[in-house]
PLY file of the C-alpha trace (Angstrom):
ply
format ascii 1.0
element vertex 406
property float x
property float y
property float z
element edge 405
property int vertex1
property int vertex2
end_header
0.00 0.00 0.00
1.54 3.47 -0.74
0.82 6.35 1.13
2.10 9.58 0.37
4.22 11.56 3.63
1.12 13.41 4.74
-1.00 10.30 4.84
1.23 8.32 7.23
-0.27 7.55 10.65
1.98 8.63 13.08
2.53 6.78 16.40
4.00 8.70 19.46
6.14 6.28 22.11
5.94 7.49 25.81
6.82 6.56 29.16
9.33 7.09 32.25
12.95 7.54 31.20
14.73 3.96 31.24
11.75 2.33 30.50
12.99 1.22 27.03
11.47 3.24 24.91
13.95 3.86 22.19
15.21 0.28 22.35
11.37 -0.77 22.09
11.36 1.42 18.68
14.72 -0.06 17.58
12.98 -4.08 18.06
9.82 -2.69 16.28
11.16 -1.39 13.54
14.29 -3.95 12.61
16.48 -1.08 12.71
19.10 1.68 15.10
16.61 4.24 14.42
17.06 5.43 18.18
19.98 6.08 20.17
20.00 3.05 23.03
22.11 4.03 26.47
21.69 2.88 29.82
21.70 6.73 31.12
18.40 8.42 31.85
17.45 10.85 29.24
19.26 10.03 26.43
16.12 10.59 24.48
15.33 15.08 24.79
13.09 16.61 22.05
11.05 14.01 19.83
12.52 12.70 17.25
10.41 11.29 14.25
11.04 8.30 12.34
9.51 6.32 9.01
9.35 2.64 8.97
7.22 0.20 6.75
5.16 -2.12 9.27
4.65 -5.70 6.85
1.05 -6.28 5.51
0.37 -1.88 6.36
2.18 0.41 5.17
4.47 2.97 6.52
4.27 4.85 9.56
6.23 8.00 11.50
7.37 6.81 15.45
7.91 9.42 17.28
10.23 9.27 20.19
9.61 11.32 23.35
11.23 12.38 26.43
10.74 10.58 29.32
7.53 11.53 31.11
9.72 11.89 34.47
12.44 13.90 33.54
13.72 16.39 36.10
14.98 20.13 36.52
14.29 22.88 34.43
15.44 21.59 30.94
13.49 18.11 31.61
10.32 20.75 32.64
10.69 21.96 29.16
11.15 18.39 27.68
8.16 16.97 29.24
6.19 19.80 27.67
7.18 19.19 24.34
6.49 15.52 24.72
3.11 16.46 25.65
2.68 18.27 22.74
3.05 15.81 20.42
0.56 14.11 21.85
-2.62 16.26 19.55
-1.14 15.12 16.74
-0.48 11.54 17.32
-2.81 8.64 15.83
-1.86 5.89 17.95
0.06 6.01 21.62
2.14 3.06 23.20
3.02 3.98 26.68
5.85 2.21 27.92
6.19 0.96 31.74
8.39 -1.95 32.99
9.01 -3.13 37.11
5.08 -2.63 37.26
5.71 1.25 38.23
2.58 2.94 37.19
1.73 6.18 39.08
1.12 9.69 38.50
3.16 10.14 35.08
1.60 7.43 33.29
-2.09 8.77 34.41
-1.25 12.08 33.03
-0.34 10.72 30.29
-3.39 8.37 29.61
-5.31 11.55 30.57
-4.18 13.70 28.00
-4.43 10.65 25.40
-8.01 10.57 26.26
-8.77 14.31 26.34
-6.86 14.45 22.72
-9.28 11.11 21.66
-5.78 9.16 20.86
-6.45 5.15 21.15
-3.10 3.61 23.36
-1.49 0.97 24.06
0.48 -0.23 26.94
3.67 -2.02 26.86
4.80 -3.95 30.18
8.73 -3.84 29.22
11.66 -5.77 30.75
9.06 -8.68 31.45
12.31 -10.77 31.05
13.49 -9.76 34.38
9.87 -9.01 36.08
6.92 -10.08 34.88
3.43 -7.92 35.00
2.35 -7.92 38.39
-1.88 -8.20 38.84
-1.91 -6.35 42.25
-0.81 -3.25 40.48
-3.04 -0.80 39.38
-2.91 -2.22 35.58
-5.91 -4.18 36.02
-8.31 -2.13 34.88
-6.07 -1.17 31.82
-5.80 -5.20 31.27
-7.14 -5.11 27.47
-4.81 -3.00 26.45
-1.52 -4.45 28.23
1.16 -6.50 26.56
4.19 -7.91 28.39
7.27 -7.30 26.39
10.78 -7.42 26.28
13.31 -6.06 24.10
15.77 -8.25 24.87
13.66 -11.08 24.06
11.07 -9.89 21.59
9.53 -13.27 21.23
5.84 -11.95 20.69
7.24 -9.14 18.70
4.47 -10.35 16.14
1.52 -10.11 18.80
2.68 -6.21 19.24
2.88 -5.19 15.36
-0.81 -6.78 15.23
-2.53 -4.88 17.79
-0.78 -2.13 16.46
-2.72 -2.34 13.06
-5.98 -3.18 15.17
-5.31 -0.29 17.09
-4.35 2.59 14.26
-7.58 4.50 13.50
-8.50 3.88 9.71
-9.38 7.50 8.88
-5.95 8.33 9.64
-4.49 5.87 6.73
-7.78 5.10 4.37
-8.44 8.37 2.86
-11.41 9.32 1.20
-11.45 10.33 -2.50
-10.99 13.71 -2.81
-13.51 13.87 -5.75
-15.08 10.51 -6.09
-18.93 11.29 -5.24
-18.36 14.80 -7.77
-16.80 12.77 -10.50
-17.89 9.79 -12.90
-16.17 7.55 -15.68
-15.43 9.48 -18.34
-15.80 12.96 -16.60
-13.38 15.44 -17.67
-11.83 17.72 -14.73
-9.81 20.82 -15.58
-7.09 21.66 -13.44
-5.91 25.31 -13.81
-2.25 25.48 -12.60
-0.55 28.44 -12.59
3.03 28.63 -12.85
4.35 31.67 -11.00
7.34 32.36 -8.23
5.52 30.05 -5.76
5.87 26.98 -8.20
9.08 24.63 -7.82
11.26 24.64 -10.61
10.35 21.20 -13.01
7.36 20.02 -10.86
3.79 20.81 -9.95
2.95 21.69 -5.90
1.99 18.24 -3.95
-2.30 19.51 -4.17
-2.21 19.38 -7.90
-0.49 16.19 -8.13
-3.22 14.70 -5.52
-5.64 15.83 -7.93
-4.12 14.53 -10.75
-4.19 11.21 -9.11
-7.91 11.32 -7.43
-8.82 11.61 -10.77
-7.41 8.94 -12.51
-8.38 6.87 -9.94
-11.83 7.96 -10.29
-11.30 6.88 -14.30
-12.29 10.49 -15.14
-10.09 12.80 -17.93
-7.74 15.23 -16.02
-6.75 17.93 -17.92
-3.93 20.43 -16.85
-3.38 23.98 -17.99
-2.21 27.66 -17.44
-4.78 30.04 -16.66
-3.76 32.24 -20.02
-4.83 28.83 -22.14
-8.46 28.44 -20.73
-10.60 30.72 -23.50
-8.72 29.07 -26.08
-9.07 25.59 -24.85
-12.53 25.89 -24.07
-13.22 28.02 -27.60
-11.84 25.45 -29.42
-12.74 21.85 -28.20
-16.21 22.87 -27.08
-15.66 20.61 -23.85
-17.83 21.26 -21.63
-15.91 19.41 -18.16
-18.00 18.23 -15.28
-15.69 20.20 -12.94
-13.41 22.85 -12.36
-10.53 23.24 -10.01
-8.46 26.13 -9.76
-5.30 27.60 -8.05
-7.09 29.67 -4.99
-5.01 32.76 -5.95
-6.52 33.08 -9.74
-10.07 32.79 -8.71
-11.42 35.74 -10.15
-9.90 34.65 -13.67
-11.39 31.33 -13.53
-14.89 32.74 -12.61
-14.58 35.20 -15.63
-13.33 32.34 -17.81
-15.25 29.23 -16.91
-19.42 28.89 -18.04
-21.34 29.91 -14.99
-23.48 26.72 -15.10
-19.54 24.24 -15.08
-19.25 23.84 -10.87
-15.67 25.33 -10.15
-13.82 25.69 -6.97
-10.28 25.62 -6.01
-7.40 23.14 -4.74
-6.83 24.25 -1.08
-11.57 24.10 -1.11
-11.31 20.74 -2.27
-8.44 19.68 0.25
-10.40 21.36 3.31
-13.64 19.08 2.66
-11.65 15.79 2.39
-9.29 17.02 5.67
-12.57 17.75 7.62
-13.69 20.74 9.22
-15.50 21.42 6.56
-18.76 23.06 8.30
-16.52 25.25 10.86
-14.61 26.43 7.64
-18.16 27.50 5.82
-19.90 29.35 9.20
-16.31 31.16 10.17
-15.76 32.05 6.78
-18.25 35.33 6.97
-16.70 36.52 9.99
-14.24 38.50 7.83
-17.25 41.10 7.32
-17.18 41.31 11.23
-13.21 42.16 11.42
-12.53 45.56 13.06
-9.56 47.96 13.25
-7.15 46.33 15.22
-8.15 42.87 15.36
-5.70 40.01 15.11
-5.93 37.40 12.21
-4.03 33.90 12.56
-2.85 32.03 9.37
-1.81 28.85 9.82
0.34 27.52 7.28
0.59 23.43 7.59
3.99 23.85 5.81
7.24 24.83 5.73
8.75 27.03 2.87
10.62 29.57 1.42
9.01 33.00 1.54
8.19 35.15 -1.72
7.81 38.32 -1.85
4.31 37.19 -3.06
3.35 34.49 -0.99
0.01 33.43 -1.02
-0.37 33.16 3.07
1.88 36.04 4.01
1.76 38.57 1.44
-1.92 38.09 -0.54
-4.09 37.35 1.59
-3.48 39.62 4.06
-3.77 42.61 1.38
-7.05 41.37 -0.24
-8.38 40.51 3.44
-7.14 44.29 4.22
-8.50 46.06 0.96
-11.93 44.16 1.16
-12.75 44.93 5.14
-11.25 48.21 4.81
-9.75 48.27 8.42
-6.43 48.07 9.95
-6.39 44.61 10.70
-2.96 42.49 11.95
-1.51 39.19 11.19
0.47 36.28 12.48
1.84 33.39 10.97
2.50 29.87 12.39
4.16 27.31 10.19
4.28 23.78 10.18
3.32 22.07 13.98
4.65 25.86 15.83
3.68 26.52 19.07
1.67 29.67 19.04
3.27 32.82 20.42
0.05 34.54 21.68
-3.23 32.97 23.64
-5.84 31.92 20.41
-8.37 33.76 22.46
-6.42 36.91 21.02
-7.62 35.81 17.62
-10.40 37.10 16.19
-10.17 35.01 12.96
-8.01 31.68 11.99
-7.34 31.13 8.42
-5.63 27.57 8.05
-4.03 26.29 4.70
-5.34 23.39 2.63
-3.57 21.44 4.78
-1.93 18.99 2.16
1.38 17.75 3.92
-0.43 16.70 7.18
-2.68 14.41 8.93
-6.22 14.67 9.20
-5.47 14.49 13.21
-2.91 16.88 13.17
-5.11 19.12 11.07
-7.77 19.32 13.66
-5.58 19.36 16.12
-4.30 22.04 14.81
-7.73 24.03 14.72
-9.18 22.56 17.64
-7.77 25.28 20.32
-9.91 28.10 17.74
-12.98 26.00 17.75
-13.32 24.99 21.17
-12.41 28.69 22.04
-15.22 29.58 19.87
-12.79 31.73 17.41
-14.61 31.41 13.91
-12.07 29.05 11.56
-11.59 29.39 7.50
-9.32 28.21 4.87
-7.16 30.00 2.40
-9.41 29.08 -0.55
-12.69 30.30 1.03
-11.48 33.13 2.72
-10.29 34.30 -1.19
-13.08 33.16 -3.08
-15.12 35.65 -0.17
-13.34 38.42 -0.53
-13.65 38.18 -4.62
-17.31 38.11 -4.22
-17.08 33.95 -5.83
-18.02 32.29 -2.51
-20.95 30.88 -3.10
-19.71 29.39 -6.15
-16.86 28.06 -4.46
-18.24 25.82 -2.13
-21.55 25.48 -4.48
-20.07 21.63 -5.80
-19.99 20.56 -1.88
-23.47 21.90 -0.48
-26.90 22.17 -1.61
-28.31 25.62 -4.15
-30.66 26.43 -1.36
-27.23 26.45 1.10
-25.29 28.17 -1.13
-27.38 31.07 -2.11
-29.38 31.45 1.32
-26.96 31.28 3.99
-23.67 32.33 2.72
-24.03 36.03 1.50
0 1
1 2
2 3
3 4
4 5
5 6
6 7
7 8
8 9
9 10
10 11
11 12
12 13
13 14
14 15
15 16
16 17
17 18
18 19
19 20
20 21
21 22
22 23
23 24
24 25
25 26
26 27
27 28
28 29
29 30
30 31
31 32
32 33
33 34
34 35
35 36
36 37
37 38
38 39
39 40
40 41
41 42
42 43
43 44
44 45
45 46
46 47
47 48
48 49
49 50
50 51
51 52
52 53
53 54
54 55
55 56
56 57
57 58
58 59
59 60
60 61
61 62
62 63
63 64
64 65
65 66
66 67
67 68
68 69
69 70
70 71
71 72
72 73
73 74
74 75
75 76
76 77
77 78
78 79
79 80
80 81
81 82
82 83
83 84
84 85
85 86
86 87
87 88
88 89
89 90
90 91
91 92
92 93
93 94
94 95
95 96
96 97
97 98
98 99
99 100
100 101
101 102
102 103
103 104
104 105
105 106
106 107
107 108
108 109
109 110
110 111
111 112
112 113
113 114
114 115
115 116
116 117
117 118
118 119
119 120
120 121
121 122
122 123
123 124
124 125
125 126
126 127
127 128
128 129
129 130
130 131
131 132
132 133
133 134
134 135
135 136
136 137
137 138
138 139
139 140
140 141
141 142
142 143
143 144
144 145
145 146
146 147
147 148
148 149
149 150
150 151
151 152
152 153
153 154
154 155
155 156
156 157
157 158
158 159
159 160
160 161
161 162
162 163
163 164
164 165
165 166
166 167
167 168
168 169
169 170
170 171
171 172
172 173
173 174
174 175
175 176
176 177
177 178
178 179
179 180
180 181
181 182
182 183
183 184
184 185
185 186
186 187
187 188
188 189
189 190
190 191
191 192
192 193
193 194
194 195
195 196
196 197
197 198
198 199
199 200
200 201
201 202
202 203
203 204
204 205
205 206
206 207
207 208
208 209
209 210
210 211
211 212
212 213
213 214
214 215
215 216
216 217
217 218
218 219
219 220
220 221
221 222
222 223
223 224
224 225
225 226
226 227
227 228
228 229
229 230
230 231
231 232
232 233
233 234
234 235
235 236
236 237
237 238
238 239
239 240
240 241
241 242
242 243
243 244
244 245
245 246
246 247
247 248
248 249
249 250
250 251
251 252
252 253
253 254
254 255
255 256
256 257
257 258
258 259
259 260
260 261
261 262
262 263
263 264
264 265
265 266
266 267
267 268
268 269
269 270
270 271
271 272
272 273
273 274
274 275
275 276
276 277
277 278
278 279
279 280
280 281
281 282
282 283
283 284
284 285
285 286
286 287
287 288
288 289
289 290
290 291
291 292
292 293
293 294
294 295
295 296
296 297
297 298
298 299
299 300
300 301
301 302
302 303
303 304
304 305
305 306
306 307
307 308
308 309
309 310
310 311
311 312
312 313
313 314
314 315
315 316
316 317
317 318
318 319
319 320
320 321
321 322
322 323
323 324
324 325
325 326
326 327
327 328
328 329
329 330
330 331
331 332
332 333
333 334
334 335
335 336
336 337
337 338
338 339
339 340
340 341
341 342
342 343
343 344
344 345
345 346
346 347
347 348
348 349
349 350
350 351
351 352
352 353
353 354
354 355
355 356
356 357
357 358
358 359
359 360
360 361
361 362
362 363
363 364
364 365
365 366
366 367
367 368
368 369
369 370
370 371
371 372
372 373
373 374
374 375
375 376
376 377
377 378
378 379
379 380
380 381
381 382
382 383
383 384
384 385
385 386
386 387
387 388
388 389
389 390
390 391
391 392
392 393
393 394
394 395
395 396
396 397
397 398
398 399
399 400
400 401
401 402
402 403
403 404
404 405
C-alpha cells in the first residue's frame, strides 16, 4: 500500500525515562533508528522516524522524552512531549518493574482528552513479569508484556498495532469521487508563477491529478492564459473545475457559470474535515474591526516570496476588502503559538496537504473549542472576490449556497 508523507499515521512512544522506549522502537522497527544508552534521558526533544510495518504500510514513530524527567530543561522536555501528543494517531506507553503512578495517568489523561487510542507495553518482562496487584488491572485489554531483549511476541505487538491505528488516519477518502464519474473530464488550472518549484507541480495538484485517474475520469492540466482558447476550441464542456485559490477571479470570468468550479486548497479542506466550521467562520471577515488580530496557519514549511500566497496576498485582499487596519500572524508547520488563540479574532488555516487529518484538527481545535470562527485560504479568497458561493456550491446544496452564505 503506498501512502504519500502526509497520509502516514503517526505513532508517538511514551513513558518514564529507562523504561525502554527507544530500544522498544529499535525491536519494532528492525532497525538503530534510536539512540540506546543505559543513562536516563538520552532521548530530549522528539525525534520522528519512518518505517514500513509488513502487511500496512508505513508509519512516522515518534520518540519522546521521558515523562519523568527532572529540573528545568526536563520541565521543558516533558512539555514538548506532551505536545506531540494532539497530533499523534496511535500512543504506546511504555512501563516496565510494574511502576505505574502519577506520570503514566497524566499521560493516559491527555491521550483521552486528545481522543488518541493507546497501548500499553509492560517492558523488561524478562526480568519481572506484569504484576496483577498493580493498578494495571483495569487497563488489562490494552496491556502486553514485552521485552526487548527477548522480543519473542514481537508479532503479537505489530498486530494490535494495526488493530489499534484508527482507519481515517491511513484510508483516505477520495478527494472527488462522489463529484466525479467515468469518463468525466476535470480541468485543473495550474498556474506557474514564483511560488511553483522549478520542473514540478505543488503536492495539491499532483493529488488531484491522481484522485482523478483513480476515479477513471479525464484530467486535464493547464495555465490560466490557455483556458478561453481551450474551451473556444474543443467545445468541452468538463463536469468540474478546479483552480489555483489565488486566480479565482480569472477562472470565474473564464469558466461557463453553469460548469461547478472551486479551487485546490476548497477541495483539500472538505476531504481534511472541518468542513462546516470552515463554511460558518468564513463570513466573519465582514465582522473584522480595526485592530483585530488574524491567525494564518500555514501546515507547511517554505521559502518566503515576496508574493506568498499566506503572508503577502491574503493579508492585502483581506485588508483592501474589510477596509480596516487589521494584523496578522503566521505559524508554520506544527509551531507553538506565540500569543493565547483567544487573542484571535479570525483563523485562516491552509489546505492542509502535507499533514494528517489528526494533526489538522488538532491544529484548529484550540480556535474552535475557544469559539474563534475558523476558515481556509481558498474560502477566505473566493469571499473576498465576491465567488463564494460558487466556491463551495459543488460541496453543499443551491438552497445552502445562495441562502446562507451572503
Amino acid at each position: 500500500m503506498n501512502r504519500g508523507k502526509e497520509s502516514k499515521p503517526h505513532i508517538g512512544i511514551y513513558g518514564r525515562r529507562n523504561n525502554g522506549k527507544s530500544s522498544f522502537i529499535n525491536v519494532l522497527s528492525g532497525q538503530e533508528i534510536a539512540i540506546v544508552s543505559d543513562f536516563a534521558g538520552t532521548t530530549t526533544d522528539p525525534v520522528k522516524k519512518s518505517f514500513e510495518i509488513t502487511g500496512f504500510g508505513p508509519v512516522i514513530l515518534i520518540d519522546t522524552a521521558g515523562i519523568d524527567d527532572s529540573g528545568e530543561l526536563g520541565l521543558k522536555r516533558i512539555k514538548k512531549t506532551f505536545e506531540t501528543i494532539p497530533n499523534v494517531d496511535l500512543a504506546i506507553l511504555v512501563i516496565a518493574n510494574n511502576v505505574f503512578g502519577e506520570f503514566e495517568n497524566e499521560l493516559i489523561k491527555s491521550f483521552g482528552k486528545n481522543k488518541v487510542p493507546y497501548i500499553i507495553i509492560h517492558n523488561k518482562s524478562d526480568i519481572e513479569h506484569l504484576n496483577d496487584e498493580t493498578l494495571l488491572m483495569q487497563f488489562s485489554d490494552n496491556i502486553i508484556e514485552f521485552s526487548t531483549k527477548k522480543p519473542d511476541n514481537l508479532e503479537l505487538v505489530i498486530n494490535k498495532i494495526k488493530r489499534a491505528i484508527p482507519e481515517k488516519s491511513y484510508k483516505k477518502k477520495s478527494l472527488l469521487g462522489d463529484l466525479v464519474s467515468y469518463g468525466d473530464v476535470v480541468l485543473l488550472i495550474t498556474p506557474i508563477d514564483i511560488e511553483a518549484p522549478a520542473g514540478r507541480l505543488i503536492l495539491p495538484q499532483v493529488q488531484m491529478i491522481r484522485d482523478i485517474l483513480d476515479n477513471d475520469a479525464v484530467s486535464i492540466v493547464l495555465k490560466e492564459r490557455e483556458v478561453d482558447s481551450f474551451l473556444r476550441k474543443t467545445n468541452i464542456k468538463p463536469a468540474l473545475v478546479i483552480t489555483d485559490s489565488q486566480i479565482f477571479t480569472t477562472a470565474d470570468a473564464s469558466i461557463p457559470k453553469d460548469v461547478p468550479l472551486t479551487s485546490f486548497s476548497i477541495v483539500l479542506a472538505r476531504n481534511k474535515g472541518n468542513f462546516t466550521n470552515y463554511i460558518d467562520g468564513t463570513p466573519f471577515i465582514d465582522k473584522l474591526k480595526d485592530n483585530d488580530r488574524v491567525l494564518m496557519l500555514e501546515s507547511c514549511t517554505h521559502h518566503v516570496s515576496c508574493d506568498d500566497i499566506g503572508r503577502v496576498k491574503i493579508p492585502r485582499w483581506i485588508s483592501n476588502y474589510t477596509g480596516k487596519k487589521i494584523f496578522f500572524d503566521t505559524v508554520s508547520g506544527l509551531d507553538n503559538l506565540d500569543r493565547d488563540i483567544k487573542e484571535y479574532a479570525l483563523v485562516i488555516q491552509c489546505g492542509g496537504c502535507v499533514i494528517t487529518q489528526k494533526q489538522l484538527e488538532g491544529r484548529l481545535s484550540l480556535a474552535i473549542e475557544a469559539g474563534i470562527p475558523v476558515t481556509n485560504f481558498g474560502m477566505a479568497i473566493a469571499y473576498v472576490q465576491g465567488i463564494f458561493n460558487r466556491a463551495i456550491s459543488p460541496f453543499v446544496s443551491g438552497k445552502q449556497s445562495d441562502d446562507l452564505y451572503l
